[in-house]
C-alpha positions as CSV (number, residue, x, y, z in Angstrom):
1,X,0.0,0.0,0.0
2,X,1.5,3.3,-0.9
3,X,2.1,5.5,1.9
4,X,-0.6,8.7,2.8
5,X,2.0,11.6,1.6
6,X,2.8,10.3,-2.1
7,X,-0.9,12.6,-2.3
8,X,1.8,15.4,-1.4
9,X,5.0,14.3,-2.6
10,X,6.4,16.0,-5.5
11,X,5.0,14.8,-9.0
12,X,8.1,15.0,-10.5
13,X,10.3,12.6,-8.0
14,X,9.7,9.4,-8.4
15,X,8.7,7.1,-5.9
16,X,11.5,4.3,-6.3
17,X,15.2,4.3,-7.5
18,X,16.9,1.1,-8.3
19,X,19.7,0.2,-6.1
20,X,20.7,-2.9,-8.5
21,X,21.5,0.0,-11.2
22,X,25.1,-0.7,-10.6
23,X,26.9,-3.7,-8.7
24,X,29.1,-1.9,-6.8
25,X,30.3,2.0,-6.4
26,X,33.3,1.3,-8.7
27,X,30.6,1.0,-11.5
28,X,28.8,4.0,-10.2
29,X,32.3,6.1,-10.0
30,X,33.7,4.6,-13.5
31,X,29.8,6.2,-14.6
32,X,30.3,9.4,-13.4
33,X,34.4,9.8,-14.6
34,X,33.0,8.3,-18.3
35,X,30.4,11.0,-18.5
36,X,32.7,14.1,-16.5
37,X,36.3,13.1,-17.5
38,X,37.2,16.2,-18.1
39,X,35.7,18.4,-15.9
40,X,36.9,19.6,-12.5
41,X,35.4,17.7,-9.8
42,X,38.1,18.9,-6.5
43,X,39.1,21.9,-5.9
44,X,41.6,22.5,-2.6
45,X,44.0,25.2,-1.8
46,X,44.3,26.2,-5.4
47,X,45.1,23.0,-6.8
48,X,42.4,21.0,-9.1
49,X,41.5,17.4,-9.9
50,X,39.5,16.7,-13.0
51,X,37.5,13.7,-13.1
52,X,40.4,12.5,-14.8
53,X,42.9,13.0,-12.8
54,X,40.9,11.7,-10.0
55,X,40.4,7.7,-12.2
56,X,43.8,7.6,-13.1
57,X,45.4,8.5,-9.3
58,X,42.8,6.4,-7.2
59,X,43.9,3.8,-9.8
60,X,47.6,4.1,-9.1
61,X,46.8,4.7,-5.5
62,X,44.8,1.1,-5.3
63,X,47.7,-0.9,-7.5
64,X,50.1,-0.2,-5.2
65,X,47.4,-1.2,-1.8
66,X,47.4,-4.4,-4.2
67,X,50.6,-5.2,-5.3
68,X,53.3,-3.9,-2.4
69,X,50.8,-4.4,0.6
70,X,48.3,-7.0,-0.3
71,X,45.1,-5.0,0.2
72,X,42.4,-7.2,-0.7
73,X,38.4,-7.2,-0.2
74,X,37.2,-7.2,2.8
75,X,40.6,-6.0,4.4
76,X,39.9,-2.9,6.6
77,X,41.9,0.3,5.7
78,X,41.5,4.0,7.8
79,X,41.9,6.9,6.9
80,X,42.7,10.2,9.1
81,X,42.8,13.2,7.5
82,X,41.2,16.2,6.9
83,X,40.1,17.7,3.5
84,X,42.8,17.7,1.2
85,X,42.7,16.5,-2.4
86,X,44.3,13.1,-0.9
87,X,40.8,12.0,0.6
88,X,38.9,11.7,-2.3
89,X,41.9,9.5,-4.0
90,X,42.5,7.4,-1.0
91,X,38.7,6.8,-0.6
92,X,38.4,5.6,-4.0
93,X,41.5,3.9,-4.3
94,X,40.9,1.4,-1.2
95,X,37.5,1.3,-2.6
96,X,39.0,-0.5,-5.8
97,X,40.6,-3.3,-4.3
98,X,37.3,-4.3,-2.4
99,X,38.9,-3.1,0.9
100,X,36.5,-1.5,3.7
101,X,37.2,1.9,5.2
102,X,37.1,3.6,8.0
103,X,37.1,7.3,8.2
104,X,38.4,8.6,10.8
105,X,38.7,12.2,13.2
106,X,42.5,13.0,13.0
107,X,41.5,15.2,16.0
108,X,41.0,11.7,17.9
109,X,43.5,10.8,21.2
110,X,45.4,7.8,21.3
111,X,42.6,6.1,23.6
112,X,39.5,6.6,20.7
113,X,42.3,5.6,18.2
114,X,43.3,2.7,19.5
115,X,39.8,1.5,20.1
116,X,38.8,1.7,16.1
117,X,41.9,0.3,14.7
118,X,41.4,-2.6,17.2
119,X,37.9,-3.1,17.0
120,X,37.8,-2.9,13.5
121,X,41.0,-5.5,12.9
122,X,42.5,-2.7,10.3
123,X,45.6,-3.6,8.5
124,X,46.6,-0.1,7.2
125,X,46.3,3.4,8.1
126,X,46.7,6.7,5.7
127,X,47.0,9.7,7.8
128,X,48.2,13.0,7.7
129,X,51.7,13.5,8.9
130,X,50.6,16.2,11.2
131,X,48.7,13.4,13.1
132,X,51.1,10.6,13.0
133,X,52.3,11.3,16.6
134,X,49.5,9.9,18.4
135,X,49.2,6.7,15.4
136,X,52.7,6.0,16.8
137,X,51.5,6.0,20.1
138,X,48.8,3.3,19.6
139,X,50.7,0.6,16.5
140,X,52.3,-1.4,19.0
141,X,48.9,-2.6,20.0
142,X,47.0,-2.7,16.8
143,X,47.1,-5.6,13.8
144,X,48.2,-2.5,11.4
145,X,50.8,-3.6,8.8
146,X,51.1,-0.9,6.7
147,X,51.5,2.6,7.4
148,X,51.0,5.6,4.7
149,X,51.8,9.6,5.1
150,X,50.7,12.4,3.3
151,X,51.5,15.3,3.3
152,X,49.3,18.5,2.9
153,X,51.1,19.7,-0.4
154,X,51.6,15.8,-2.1
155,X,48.8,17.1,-4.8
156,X,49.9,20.8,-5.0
157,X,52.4,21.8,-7.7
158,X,56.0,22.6,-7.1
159,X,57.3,24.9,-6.1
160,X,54.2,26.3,-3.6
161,X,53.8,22.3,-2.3
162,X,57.2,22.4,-0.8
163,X,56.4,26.1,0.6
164,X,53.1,24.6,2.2
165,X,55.1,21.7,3.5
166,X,57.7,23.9,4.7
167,X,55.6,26.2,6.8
168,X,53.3,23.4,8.3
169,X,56.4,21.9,9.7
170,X,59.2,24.4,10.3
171,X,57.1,27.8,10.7
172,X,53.7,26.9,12.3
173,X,55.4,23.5,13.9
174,X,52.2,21.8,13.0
175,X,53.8,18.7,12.6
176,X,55.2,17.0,15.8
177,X,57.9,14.6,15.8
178,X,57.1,11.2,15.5
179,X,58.7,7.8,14.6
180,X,57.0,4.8,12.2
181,X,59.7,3.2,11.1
182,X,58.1,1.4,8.0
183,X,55.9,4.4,7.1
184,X,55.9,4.9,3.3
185,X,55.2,8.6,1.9
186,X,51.4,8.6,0.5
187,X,52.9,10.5,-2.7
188,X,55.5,7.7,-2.9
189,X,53.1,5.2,-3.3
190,X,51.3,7.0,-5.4
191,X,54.2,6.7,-7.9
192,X,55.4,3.4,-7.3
193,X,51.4,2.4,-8.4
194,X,51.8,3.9,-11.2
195,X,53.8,1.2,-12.6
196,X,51.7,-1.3,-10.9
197,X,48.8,-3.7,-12.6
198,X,45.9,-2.7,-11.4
199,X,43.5,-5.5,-10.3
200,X,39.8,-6.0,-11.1
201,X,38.0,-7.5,-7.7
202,X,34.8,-8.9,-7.9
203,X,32.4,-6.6,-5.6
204,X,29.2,-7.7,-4.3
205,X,26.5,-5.5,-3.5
206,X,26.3,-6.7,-0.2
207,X,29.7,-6.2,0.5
208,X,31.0,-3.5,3.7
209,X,32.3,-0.5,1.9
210,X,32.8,1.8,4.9
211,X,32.7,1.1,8.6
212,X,31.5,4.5,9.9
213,X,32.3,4.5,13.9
214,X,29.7,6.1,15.6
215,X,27.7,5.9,19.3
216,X,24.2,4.5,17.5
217,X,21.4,4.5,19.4
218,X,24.1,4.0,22.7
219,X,27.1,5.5,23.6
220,X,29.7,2.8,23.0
221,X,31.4,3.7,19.9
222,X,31.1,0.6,17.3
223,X,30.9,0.1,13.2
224,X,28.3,0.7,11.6
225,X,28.7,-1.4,8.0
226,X,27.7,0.3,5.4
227,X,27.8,-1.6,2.5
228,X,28.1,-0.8,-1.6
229,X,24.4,-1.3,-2.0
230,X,23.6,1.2,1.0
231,X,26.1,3.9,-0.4
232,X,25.0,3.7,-4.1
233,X,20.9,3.6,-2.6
234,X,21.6,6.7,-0.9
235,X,23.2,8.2,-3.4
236,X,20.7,7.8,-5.9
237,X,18.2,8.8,-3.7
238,X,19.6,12.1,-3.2
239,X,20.7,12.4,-7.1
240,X,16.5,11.5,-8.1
241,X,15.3,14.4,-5.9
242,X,18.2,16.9,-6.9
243,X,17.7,16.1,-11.1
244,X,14.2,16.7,-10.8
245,X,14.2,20.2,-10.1
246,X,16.7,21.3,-12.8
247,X,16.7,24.9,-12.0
248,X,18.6,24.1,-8.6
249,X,21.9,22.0,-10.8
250,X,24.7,22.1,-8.5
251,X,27.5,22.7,-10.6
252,X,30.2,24.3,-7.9
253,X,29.5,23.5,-4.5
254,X,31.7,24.4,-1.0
255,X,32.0,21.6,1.1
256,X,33.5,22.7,4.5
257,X,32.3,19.3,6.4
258,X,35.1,16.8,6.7
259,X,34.8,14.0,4.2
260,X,35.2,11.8,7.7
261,X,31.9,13.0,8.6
262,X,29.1,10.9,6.8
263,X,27.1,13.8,5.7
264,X,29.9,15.1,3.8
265,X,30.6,11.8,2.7
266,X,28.1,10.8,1.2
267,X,27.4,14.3,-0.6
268,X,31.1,15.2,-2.0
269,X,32.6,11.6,-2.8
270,X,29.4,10.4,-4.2
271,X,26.3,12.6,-4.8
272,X,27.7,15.7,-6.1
273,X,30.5,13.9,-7.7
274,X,27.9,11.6,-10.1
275,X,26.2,14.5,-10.7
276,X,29.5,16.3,-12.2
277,X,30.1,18.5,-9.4
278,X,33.1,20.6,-9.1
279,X,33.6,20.5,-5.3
280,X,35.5,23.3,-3.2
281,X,37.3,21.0,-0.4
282,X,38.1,23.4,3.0
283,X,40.4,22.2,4.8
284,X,40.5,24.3,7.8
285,X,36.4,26.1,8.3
286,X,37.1,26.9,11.9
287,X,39.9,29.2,10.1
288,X,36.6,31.6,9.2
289,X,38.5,34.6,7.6
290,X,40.5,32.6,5.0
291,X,37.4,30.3,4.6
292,X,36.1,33.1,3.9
293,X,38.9,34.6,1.4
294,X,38.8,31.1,-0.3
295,X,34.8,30.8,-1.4
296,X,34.2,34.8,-1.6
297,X,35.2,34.3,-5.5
298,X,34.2,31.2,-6.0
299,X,30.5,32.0,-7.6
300,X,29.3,28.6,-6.0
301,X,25.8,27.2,-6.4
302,X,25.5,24.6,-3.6
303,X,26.8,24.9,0.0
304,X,26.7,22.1,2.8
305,X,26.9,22.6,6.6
306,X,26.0,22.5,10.4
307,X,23.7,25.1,11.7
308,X,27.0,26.7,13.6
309,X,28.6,26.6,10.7
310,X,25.8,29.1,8.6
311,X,25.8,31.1,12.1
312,X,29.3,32.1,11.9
313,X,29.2,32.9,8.6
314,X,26.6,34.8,9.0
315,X,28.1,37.2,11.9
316,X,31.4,37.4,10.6
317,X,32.1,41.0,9.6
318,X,33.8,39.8,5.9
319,X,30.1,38.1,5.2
320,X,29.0,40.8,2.9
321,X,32.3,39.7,0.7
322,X,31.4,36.7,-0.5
323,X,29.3,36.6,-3.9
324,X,25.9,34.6,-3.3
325,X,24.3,35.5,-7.1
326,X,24.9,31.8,-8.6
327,X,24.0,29.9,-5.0
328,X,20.7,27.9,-5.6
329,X,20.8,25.6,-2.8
330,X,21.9,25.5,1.0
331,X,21.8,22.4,3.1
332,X,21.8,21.8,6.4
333,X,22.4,18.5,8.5
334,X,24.2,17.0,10.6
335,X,22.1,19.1,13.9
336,X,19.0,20.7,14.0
337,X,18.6,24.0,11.9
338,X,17.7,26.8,13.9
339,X,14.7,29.2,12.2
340,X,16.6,31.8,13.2
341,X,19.5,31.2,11.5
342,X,17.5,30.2,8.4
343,X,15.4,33.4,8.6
344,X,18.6,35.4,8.3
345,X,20.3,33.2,6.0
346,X,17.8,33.6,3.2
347,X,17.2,37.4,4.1
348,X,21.5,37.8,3.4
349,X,21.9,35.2,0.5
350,X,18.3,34.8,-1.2
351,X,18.8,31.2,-0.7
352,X,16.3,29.2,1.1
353,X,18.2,27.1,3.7
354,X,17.0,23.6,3.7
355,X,16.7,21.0,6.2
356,X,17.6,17.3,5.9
357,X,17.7,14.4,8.3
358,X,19.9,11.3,8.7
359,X,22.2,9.5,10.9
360,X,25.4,7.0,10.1
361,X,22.7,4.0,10.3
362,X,21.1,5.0,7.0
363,X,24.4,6.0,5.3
364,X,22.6,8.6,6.2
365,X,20.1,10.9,4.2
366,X,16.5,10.4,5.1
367,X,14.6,13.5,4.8
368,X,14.8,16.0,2.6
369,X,12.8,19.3,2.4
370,X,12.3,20.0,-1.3
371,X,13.8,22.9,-2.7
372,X,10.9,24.7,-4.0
373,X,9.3,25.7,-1.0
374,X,10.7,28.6,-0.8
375,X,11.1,29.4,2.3
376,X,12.7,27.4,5.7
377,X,10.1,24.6,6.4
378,X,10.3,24.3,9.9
379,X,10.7,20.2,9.6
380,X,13.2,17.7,7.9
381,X,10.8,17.5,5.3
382,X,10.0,14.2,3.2
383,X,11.2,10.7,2.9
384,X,13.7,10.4,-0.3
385,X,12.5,8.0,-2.6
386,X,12.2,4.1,-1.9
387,X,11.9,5.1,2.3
388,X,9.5,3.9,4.4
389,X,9.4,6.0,7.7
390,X,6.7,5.0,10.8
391,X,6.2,6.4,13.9
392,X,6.3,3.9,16.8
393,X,5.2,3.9,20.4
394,X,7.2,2.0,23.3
395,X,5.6,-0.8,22.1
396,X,6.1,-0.8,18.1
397,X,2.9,0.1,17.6
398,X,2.6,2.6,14.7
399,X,1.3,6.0,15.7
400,X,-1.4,8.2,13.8
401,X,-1.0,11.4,12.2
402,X,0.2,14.3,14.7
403,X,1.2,11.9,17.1
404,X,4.7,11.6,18.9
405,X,7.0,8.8,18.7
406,X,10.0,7.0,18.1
407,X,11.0,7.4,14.5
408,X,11.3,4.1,12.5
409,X,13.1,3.8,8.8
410,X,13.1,1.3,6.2
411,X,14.7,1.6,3.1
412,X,18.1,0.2,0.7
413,X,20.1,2.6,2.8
414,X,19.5,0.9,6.1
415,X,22.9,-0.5,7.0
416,X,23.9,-3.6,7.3
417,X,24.3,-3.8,11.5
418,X,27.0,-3.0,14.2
419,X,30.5,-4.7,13.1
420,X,31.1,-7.3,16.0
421,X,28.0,-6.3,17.9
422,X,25.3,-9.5,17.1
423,X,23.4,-7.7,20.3
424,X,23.6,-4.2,19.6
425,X,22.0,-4.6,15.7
426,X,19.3,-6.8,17.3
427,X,18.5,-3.9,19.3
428,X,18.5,-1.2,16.3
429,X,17.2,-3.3,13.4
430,X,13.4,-4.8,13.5
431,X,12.1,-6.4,10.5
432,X,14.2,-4.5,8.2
433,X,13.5,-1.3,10.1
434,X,16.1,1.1,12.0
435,X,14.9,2.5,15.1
436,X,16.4,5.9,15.0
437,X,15.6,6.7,18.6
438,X,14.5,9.9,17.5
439,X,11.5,11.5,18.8
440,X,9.0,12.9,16.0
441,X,5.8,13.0,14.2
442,X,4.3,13.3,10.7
443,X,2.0,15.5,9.6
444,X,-0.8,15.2,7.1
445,X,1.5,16.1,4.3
446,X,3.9,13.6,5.1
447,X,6.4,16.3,6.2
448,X,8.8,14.6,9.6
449,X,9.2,16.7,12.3
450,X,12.2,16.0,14.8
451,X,10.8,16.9,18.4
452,X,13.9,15.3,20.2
453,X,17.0,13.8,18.8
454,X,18.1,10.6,20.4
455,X,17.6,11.6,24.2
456,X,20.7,11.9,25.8
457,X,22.8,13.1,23.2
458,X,24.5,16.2,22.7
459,X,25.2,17.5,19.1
460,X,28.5,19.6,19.3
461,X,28.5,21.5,15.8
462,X,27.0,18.7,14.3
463,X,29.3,16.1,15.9
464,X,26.6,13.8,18.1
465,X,28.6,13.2,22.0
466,X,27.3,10.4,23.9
467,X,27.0,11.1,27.5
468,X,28.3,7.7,28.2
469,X,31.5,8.1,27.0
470,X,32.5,11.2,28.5
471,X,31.2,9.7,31.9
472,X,33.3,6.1,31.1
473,X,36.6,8.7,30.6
474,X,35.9,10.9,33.5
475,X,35.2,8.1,36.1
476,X,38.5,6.7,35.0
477,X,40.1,9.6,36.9
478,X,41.7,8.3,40.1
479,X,40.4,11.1,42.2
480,X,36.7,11.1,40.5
481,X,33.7,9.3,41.8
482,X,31.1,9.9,39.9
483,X,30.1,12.1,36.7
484,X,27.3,13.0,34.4
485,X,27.2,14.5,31.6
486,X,24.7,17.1,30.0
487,X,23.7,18.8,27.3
488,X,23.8,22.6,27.4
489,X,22.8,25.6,24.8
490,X,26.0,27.0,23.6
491,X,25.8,30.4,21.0
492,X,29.2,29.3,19.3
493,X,28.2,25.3,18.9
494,X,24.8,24.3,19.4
495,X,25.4,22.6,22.1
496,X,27.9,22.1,24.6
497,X,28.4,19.8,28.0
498,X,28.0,20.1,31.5
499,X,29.6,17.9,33.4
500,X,28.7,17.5,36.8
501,X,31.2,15.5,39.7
502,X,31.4,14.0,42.5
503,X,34.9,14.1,43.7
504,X,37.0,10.9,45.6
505,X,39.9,13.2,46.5
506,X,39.1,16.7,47.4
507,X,41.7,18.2,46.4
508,X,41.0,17.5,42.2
509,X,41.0,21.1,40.3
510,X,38.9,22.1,37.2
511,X,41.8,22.7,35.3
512,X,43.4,18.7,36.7
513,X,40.5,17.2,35.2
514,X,39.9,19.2,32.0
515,X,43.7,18.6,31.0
516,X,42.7,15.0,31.4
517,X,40.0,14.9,29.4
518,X,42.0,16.9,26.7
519,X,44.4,14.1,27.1
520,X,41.7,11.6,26.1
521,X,38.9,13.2,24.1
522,X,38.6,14.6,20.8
523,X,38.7,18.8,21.3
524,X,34.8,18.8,20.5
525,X,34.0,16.3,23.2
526,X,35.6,18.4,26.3
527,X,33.5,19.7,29.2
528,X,32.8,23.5,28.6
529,X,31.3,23.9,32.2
530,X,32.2,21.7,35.1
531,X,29.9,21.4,38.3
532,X,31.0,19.8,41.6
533,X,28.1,18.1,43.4
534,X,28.0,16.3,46.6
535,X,25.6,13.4,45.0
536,X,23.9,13.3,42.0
537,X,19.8,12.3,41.5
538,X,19.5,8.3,41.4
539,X,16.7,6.3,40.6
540,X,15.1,3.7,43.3
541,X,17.6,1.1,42.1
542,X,21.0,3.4,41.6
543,X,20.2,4.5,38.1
544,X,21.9,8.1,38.0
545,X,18.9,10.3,36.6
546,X,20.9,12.5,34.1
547,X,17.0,14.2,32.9
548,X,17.0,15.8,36.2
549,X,20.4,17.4,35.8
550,X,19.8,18.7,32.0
551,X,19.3,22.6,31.5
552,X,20.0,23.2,34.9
């Protein structure tokens, strides 16, 4: 039975794609390069990749994995850098020899670093030099073989690659000192490919393309597989809503997300790539004047980002620079948009900014608002094509229209389960349907309406922090006895976190136990505010009662 909003849904979108179009997302890339070849598709500090460029270097880049390494499918390869024309090359390299990847933060400490590479049984790491340090700290007990290190100018020309390399190192002292013995340059290997055989692997649809860590619907950090058939679903998905409206073509977009970040993903190694895409990598956004310097000339139709990430734009004082007359659409994900923010985004730009929803588990669009409507919608919007949503009570039983409830999804993007975690995907996957453990309701249009992402989270500019890990950290502390973290409204990021402690020593300091966490959390997942407390609220049976602490 078809669902109540296709009454609603746009006529030209169709209901369905086919995520058998292409076998695996070698066959969708190879599409894309044979249509695109030479166009631009990456742009990064003033270097370009056409789509070229980018088929004959992942090839290289995949040869070598093959011949000097032994990559083969289902070997698990990470990689931990930030936007740089590398990423794009490495992801579609590993993605040639039927390898699975993991993305992941460079920002990460040894302790969340050590717990992927182990968990995940990887074999070989590319990172950034400037992150090696703390990959050296964490080899010796990891099953990683092989070890690969870019640098930020491998892709620039000479000579301003070796100035950029130069200055990271010697000026800014970006770079810290490390030792891998058998590390081999990423531009090396690169080369040495290039006189390699490349090949052909026999890819499934069904087979894990990316392992994309995240909390779930918990807080313990596991792999979410995401196979070929979820990542080419998605994609199409996306490219069947964006090709029926012609008049919003994104033909240059900025992409300031990291590509470790499955929105960003998902949308610049995939969507806007088969749709012919020249995409403007940033490297460093937090760095808002020169992201600003770098897109004010760049006469971009498409922009991606985090509601923070539009609000700091918006109330920098070089705004008014950048050239808005060719931008067509603006997406936000990742955390809730605020109307605010939307409001004053479309009154500065003439650009409606657009709401979407996913998470990791759906690889991970689905809702989109469609871009017609001309104005902020106030709600995620509709289901993409070929999605089922429902809304569920406590006890699975679907909810009427208007009505509040945990958010269900079915659909080709639905991943596969948690990587090592039989229990866990139990938990999450019903029938063929994610529980999102969002709160929300549809209304008679079929338009979704987040009332209250997954309950104990806290989105810090778009990046979800589970309570439970900062607590599991925290408590570690020799002189801690209890902690809780909390969600709190922050101008600059959303949301930041409260932690509130109950102290075994007395004489532990704020500054003591912030250096800690620094020492152990990603810089996005440290306490901004930290409260001592005596006790803290417990249920009847010793259950610590974190709703009564929130907002406080």
């Amino acid at each position: 039975m078809e669902p109540f909003w296709t009454k609603t849904y746009p006529k030209n979108v169709p209901r369905d794609i086919d995520p058998e179009q292409f076998s695996n997302l070698n066959e969708l890339i190879d599409d894309a390069i044979g249509r695109y070849r030479f166009k631009t598709a990456y742009t990064n500090m003033g270097a370009k990749l056409s789509y070229d460029d980018v088929d004959r270097l992942s090839k290289s880049f995949a040869a070598y994995l093959q011949n000097q390494h032994g990559i083969k499918k289902g070997d698990k390869v990470a990689i931990m850098m930030p936007n740089l024309l590398q990423y794009p090359v490495s992801v579609l390299g590993v993605l040639r020899t039927g390898a699975t990847i993991l993305n992941v933060n460079p920002m990460y400490t040894a302790r969340e670093l050590r717990h992927i590479l182990c968990n995940s049984e990887a074999r070989c790491v590319i990172i950034l030099e400037n992150f090696a340090k703390t990959l050296e700290e964490v080899l010796p007990d990891t099953a990683v073989q092989a070890v690969l290190v870019a640098k930020i100018g491998d892709l620039i020309a000479f000579p301003k690659n070796y100035l950029i390399n130069f200055a990271v190192k010697h000026i800014k002292r970006i770079v810290p000192a490390f030792s891998i013995p058998h590390a081999i340059p990423w531009l090396k290997a690169l080369q040495s490919g290039d006189r390699s055989q490349l090949q052909v692997v026999d890819i499934k649809p069904g087979d894990i393309a990316f392992l994309q860590y995240t909390g779930g619907t918990t807080g313990s950090s596991k792999g979410a597989m995401l196979t070929h058939r979820n990542i080419i679903a998605n994609t199409l998905q996306i490219l069947t809503w964006f090709t029926a409206f012609p008049e919003y073509k994104i033909e240059r977009a900025v992409c300031p997300l990291p590509l470790y970040h499955i929105f960003a993903l998902l949308a610049d190694c995939f969507a806007f790539f088969v749709l012919g895409t020249e995409s403007l990598l940033i490297t460093n956004p937090r760095d808002m004047k020169n992201f600003i310097k770098t897109i004010k000339d760049f006469e971009f139709t498409a922009i991606i980002g985090v509601n923070t990430l539009f609000k700091h734009l918006l109330h920098h004082p070089d705004f008014k620079k950048i050239n808005f007359s060719k931008l067509r659409v603006s997406l936000g994900g990742g955390a809730a948009v605020e109307k605010i923010v939307a409001d004053e985004w479309l009154r500065a730009t003439g650009c409606v900014l657009m709401e979407a929803y996913g998470l990791t588990e759906a690889s991970p669009a689905v809702c989109i608002n469609p871009p017609v409507i001309g104005r902020f919608a106030g709600s995620v919007g509709l289901p993409l094509p070929s999605t089922l949503i429902s809304i569920r009570d406590e006890n699975a039983k679907e909810l009427a229209i208007d009505e509040e409830g945990e958010l269900w999804v079915k659909g080709p993007q639905v991943f596969k389960g948690y990587w090592k975690d039989e229990a866990e995907t139990k938990l999450t996957l019903v029938d063929g349907w994610l529980k999102t453990g969002d709160i929300a309701k549809i209304d008679a249009q079929g338009f979704v309406q987040i009332m209250d992402r997954k309950k104990d989270i806290i989105i810090v500019s778009g990046f979800n922090v589970y309570p439970n890990e900062i607590e599991d950290v925290v408590t570690h502390h020799e002189k801690v006895l209890e902690a809780c973290a909390v969600a709190i409204p922050d101008d600059k990021t959303g949301e930041a976190i409260k932690l509130y402690v109950v102290k075994k020593i007395d004489d532990l300091t704020e500054a003591e136990l912030v250096a800690y966490c620094r020492k152990n959390l990603v810089n996005y997942k440290i306490p901004k505010l930290i409260e001592w407390r005596k006790d803290l609220p417990k249920s009847n049976v010793g259950k610590i009662l974190r709703k009564e602490l929130k907002f406080r």
